[in-house]
C-alpha positions, 0 to 999 in steps of 0.5 A: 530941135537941132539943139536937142539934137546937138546936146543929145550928140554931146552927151554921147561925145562926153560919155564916149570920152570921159569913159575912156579917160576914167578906164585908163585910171581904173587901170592905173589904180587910182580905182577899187571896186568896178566903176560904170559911167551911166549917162552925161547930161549936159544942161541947154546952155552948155555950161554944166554936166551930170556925169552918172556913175555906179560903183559895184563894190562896198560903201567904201569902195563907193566913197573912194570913187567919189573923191577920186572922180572929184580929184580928177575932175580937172585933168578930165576937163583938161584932156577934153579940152585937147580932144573935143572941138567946141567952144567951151568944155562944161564944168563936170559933176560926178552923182552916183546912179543907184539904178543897178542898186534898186533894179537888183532890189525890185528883182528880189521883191519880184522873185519873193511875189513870185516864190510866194505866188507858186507856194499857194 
């Protein structure tokens, strides 16, 4: 349990930390189209995390965010190492969330049954 417990707070920590990080690049340009961090998970062992992220913007907008998380992906882990007390940083990974993209499409799927509901 304490070790959930411990993962959960990190995982807080991390999205907490890495979001600033990411915000003061998407202020300096490095960024088009609007960037949300969605979640960290972060694996039992330690060694490794997901960072979720969504881009609202074009497919070219989502690629551009791909390779720019991937650049900075070393001065993130670097920053973390100087602000976050632990033993050892996980080495980050950056996975695209569709989530926003498939909650918009069942909407409109919803709003469609309920346009056709009303018709008959």
């Amino acid at each position: 349990m304490y070790m959930i417990d411990r993962i959960k707070r990190l995982e807080n920590l991390f999205l907490e930390e890495i979001n600033s990080l990411v915000s003061r690049l998407i202020a300096s340009g490095h960024f088009s189209g609007f960037i949300t961090l969605t979640g960290v998970r972060v694996s039992k062992d330690l060694t490794t995390a997901k960072v979720f992220y969504s881009v609202f913007g074009n497919e070219a907008d989502k690629k551009n965010a791909a390779k720019q998380l991937a650049k900075v992906r070393g001065e993130i882990g670097a920053a973390l190492r100087s602000r976050v007390h632990i033993k050892r940083i996980p080495s980050f990974t950056f996975e695209l969330d569709n989530t926003p993209e498939r909650a918009s499409a069942v909407e409109k799927i919803f709003a469609k049954i309920e346009k056709e509901h009303e018709e008959k």
